[in-house]
MIPAVO-841619 format. One record per atom (N, C-alpha, C, O, CB): residue in one letter; y, z, x. Coordinates in steps of 0.2 Angstrom, whole numbers, padded with zeros to 4 digits. Each point is the difference from the previous one (the first is absolute). Glycine has a CB too. Layout:
BEGIN
<site 'A'; <Y; Z; X>>;
...
***
This chain:
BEGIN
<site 'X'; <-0045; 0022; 0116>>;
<site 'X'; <0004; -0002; -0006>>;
<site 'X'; <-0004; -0003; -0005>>;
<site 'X'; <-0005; -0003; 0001>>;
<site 'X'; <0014; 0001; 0007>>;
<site 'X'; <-0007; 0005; -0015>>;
<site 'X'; <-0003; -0004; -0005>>;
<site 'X'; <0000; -0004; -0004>>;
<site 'X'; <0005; 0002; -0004>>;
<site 'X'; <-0008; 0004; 0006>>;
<site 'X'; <0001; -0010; -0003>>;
<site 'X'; <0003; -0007; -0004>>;
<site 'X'; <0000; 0002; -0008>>;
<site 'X'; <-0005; 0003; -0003>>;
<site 'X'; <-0002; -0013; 0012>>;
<site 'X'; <0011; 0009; -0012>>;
<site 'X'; <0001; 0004; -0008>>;
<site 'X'; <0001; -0008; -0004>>;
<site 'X'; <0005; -0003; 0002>>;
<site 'X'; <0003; 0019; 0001>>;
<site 'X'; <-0013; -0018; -0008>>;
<site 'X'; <-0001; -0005; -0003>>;
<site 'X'; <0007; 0000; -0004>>;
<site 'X'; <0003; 0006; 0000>>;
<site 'X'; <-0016; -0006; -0001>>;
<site 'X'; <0017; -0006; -0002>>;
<site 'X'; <0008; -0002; -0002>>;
<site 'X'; <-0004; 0002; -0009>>;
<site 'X'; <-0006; -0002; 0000>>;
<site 'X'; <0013; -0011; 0011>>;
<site 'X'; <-0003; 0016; -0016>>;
<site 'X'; <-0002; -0002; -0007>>;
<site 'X'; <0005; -0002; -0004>>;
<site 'X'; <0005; 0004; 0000>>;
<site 'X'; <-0015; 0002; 0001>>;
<site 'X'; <0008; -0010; -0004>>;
<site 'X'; <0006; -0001; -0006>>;
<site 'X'; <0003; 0004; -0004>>;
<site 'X'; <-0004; 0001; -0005>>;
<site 'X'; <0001; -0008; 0007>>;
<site 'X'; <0010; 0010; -0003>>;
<site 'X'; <0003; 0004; -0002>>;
<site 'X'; <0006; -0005; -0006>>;
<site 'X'; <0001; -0006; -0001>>;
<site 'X'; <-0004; 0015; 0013>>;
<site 'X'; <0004; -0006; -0015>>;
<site 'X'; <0006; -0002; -0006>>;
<site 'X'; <0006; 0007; -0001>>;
<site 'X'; <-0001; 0006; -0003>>;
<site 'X'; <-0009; -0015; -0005>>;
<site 'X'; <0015; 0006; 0011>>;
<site 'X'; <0006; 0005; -0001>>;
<site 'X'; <0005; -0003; -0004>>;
<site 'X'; <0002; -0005; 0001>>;
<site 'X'; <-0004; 0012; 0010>>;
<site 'X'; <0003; -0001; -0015>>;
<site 'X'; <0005; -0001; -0006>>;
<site 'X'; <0006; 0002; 0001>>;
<site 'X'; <0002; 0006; 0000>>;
<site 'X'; <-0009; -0003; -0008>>;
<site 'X'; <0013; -0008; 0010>>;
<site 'X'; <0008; 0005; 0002>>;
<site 'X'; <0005; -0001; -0006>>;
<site 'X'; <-0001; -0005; -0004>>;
<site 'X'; <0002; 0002; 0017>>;
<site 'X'; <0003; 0006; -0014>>;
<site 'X'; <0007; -0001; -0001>>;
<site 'X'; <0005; -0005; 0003>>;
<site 'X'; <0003; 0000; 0005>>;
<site 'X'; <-0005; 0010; -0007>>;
<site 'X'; <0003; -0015; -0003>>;
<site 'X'; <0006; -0005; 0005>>;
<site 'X'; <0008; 0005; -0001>>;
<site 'X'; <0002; 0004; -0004>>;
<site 'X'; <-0009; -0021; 0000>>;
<site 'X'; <0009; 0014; 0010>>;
<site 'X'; <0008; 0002; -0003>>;
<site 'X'; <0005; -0004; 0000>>;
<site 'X'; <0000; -0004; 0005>>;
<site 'X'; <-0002; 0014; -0002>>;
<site 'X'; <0008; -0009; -0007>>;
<site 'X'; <0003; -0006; 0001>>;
<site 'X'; <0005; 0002; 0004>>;
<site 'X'; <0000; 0006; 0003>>;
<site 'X'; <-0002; -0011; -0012>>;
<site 'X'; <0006; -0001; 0010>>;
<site 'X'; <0007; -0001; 0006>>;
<site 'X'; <0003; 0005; 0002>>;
<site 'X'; <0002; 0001; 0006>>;
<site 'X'; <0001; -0009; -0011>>;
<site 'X'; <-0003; 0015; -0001>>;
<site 'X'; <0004; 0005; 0006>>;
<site 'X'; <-0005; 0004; 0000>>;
<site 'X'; <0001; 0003; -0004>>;
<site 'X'; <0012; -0002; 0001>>;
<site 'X'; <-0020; 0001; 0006>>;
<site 'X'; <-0006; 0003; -0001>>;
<site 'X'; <-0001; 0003; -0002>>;
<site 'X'; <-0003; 0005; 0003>>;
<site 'X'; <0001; -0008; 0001>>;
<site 'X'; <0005; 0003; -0011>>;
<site 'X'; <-0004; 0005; -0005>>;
<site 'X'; <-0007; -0002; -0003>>;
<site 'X'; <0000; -0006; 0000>>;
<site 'X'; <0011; 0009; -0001>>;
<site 'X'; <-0014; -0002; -0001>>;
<site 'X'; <-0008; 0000; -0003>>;
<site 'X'; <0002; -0005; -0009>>;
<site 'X'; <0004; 0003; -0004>>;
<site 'X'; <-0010; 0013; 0011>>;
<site 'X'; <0004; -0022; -0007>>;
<site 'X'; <0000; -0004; -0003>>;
<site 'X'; <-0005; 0000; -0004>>;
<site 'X'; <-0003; -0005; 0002>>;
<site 'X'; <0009; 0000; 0005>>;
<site 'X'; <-0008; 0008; -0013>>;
<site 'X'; <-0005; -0001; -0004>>;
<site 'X'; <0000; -0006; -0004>>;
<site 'X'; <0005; -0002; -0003>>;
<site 'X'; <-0006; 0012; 0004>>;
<site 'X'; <-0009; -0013; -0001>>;
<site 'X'; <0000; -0005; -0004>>;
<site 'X'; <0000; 0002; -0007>>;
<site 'X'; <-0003; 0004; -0002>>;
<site 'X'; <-0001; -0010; 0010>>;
<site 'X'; <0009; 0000; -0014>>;
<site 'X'; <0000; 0001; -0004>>;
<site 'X'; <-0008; -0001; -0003>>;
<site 'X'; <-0001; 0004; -0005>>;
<site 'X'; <0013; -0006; 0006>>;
<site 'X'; <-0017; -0003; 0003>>;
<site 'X'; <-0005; 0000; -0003>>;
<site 'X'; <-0007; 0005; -0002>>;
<site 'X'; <-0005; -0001; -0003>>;
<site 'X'; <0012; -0008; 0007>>;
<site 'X'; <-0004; 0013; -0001>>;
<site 'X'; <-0004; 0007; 0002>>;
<site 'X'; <-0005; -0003; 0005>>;
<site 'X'; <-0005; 0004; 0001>>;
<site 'X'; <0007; 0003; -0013>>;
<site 'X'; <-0002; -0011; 0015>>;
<site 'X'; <-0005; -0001; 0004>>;
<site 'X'; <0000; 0001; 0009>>;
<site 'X'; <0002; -0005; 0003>>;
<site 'X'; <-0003; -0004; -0014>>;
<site 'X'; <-0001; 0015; 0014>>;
<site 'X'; <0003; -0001; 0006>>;
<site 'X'; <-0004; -0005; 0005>>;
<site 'X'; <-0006; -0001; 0001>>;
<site 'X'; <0010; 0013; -0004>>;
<site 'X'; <0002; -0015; 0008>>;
<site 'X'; <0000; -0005; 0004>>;
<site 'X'; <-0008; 0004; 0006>>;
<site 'X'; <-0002; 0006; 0000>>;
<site 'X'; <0020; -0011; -0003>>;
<site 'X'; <-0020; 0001; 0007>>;
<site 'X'; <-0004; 0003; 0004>>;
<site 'X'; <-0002; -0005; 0006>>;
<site 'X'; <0002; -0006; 0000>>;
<site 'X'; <-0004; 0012; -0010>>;
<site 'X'; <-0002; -0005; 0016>>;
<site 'X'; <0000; -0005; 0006>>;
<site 'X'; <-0007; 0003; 0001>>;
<site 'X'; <-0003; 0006; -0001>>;
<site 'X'; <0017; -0007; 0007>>;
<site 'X'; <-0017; -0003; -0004>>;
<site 'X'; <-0008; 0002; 0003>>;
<site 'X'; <0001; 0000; 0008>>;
<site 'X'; <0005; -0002; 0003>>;
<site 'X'; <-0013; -0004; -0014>>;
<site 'X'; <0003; 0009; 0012>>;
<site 'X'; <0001; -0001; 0011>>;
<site 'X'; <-0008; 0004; 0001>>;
<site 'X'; <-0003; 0004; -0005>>;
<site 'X'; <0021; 0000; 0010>>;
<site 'X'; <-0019; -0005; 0001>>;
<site 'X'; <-0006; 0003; 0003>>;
<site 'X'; <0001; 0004; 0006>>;
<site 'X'; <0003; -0001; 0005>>;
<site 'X'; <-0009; -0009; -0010>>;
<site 'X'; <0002; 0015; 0003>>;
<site 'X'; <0003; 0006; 0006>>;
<site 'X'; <-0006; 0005; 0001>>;
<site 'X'; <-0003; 0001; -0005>>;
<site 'X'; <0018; -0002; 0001>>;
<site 'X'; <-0016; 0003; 0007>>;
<site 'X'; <-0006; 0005; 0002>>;
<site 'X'; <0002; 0005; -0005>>;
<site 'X'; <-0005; 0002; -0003>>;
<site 'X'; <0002; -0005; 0016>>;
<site 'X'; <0007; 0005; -0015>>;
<site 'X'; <0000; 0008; -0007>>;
<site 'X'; <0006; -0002; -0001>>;
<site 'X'; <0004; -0004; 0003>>;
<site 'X'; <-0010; 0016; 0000>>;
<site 'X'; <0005; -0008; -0009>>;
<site 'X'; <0008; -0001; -0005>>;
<site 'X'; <0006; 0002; 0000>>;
<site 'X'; <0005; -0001; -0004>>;
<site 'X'; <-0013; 0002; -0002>>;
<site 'X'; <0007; 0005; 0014>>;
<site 'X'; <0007; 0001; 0000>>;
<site 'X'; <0006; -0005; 0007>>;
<site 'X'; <0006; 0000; 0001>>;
<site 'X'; <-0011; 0014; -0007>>;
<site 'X'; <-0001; -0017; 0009>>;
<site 'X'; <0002; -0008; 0003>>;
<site 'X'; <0000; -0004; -0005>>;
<site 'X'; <0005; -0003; 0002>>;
<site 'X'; <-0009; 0003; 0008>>;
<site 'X'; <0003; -0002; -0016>>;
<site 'X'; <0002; -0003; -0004>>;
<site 'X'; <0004; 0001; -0003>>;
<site 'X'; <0002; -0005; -0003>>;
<site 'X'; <-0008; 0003; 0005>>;
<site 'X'; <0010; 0008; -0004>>;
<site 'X'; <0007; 0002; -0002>>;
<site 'X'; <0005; -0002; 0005>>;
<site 'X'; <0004; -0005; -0001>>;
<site 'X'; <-0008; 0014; -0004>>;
<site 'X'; <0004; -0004; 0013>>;
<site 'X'; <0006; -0004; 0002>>;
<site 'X'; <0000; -0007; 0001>>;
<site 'X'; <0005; -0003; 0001>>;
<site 'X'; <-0003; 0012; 0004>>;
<site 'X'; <-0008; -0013; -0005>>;
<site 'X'; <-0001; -0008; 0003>>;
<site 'X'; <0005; -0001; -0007>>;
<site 'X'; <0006; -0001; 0001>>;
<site 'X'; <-0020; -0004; 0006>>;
<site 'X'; <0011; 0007; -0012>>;
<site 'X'; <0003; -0004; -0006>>;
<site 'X'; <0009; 0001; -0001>>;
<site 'X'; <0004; -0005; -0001>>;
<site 'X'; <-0017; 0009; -0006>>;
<site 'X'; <0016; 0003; 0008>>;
<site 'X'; <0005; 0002; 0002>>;
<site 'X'; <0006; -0004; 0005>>;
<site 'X'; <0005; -0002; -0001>>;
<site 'X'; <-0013; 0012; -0002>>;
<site 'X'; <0002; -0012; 0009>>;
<site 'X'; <0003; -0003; 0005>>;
<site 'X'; <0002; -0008; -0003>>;
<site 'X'; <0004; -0004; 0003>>;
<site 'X'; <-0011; 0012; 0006>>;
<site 'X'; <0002; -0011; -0015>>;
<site 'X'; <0001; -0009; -0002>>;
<site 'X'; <0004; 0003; -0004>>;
<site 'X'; <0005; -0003; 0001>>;
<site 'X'; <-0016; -0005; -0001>>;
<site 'X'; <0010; 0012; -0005>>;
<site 'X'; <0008; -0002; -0005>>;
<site 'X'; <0007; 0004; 0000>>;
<site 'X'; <0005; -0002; -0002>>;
<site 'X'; <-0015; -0001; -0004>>;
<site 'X'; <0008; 0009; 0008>>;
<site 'X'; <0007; 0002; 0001>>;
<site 'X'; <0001; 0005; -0006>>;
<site 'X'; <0006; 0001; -0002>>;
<site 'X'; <-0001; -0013; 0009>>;
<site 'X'; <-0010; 0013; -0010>>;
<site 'X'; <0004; 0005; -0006>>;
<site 'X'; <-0006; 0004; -0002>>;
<site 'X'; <-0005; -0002; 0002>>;
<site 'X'; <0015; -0006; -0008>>;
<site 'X'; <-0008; 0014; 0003>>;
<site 'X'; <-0007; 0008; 0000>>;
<site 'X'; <-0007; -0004; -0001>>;
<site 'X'; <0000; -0005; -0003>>;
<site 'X'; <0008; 0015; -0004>>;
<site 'X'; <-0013; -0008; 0009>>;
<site 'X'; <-0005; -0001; -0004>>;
<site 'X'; <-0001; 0007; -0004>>;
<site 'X'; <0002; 0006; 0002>>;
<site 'X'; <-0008; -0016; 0007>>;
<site 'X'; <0002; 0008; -0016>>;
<site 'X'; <-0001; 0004; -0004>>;
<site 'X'; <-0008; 0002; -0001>>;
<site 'X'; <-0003; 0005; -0003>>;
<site 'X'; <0014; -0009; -0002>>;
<site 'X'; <-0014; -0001; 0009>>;
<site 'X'; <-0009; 0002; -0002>>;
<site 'X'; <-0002; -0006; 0005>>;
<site 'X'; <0003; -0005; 0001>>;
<site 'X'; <-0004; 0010; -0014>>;
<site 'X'; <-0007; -0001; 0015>>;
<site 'X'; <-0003; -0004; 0002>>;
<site 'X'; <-0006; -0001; -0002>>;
<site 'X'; <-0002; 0006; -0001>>;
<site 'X'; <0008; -0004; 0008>>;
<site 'X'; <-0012; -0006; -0008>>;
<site 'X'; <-0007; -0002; -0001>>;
<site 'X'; <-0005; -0003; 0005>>;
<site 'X'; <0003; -0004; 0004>>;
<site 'X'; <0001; 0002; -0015>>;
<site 'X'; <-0008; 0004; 0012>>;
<site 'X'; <-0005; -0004; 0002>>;
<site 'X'; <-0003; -0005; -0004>>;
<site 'X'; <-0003; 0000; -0006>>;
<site 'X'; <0001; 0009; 0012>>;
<site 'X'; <0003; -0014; -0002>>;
<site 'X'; <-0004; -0005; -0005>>;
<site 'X'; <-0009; -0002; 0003>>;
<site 'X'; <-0002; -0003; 0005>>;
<site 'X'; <0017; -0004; -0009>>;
<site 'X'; <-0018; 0009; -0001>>;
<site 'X'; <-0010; 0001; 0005>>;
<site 'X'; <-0001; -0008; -0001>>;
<site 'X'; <0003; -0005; -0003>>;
<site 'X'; <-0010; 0020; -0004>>;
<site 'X'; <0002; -0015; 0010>>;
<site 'X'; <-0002; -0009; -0003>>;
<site 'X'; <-0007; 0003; -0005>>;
<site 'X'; <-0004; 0004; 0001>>;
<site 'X'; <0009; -0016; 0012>>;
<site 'X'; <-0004; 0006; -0017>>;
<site 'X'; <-0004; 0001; -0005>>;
<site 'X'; <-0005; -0004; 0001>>;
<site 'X'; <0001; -0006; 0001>>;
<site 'X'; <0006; 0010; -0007>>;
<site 'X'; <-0013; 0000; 0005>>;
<site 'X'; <-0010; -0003; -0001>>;
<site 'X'; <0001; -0006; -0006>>;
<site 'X'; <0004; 0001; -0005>>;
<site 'X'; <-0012; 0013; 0008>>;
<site 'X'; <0004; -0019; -0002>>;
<site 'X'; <-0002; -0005; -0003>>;
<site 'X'; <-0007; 0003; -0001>>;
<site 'X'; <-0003; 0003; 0005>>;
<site 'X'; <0011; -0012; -0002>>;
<site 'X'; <-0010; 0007; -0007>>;
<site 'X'; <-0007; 0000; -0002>>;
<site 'X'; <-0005; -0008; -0003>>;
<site 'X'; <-0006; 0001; -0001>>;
<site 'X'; <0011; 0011; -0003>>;
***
């Protein structure tokens, strides 16, 4: 078995309201959840699984070098 390092992801969903339909923000700004998961398509359903409404995107977030 092989051990697969966790990395941090940022997934972007749609909230939906009460009757669940897809609730856009007026701010234009989409809502989002970070999680760590070995690849990005465990990080979709994790994300899927915390909030309960589509995700629309996912990122890797790298860590970044200091100098």
């Amino acid at each position: 078995m092989q051990i697969t390092p966790k990395r941090s992801y940022r997934c972007f969903f749609t909230p939906l309201d009460r009757f669940g339909a897809p609730d856009l923000c007026e701010s234009g700004v989409q809502p989002f959840v970070q999680l760590k998961e070995a690849d990005a398509e465990r990080a979709q359903r994790a994300a899927h699984h915390v909030t309960g409404c589509p995700i629309t995107g996912v990122e890797r977030l790298d860590d970044v070098a200091t100098a």
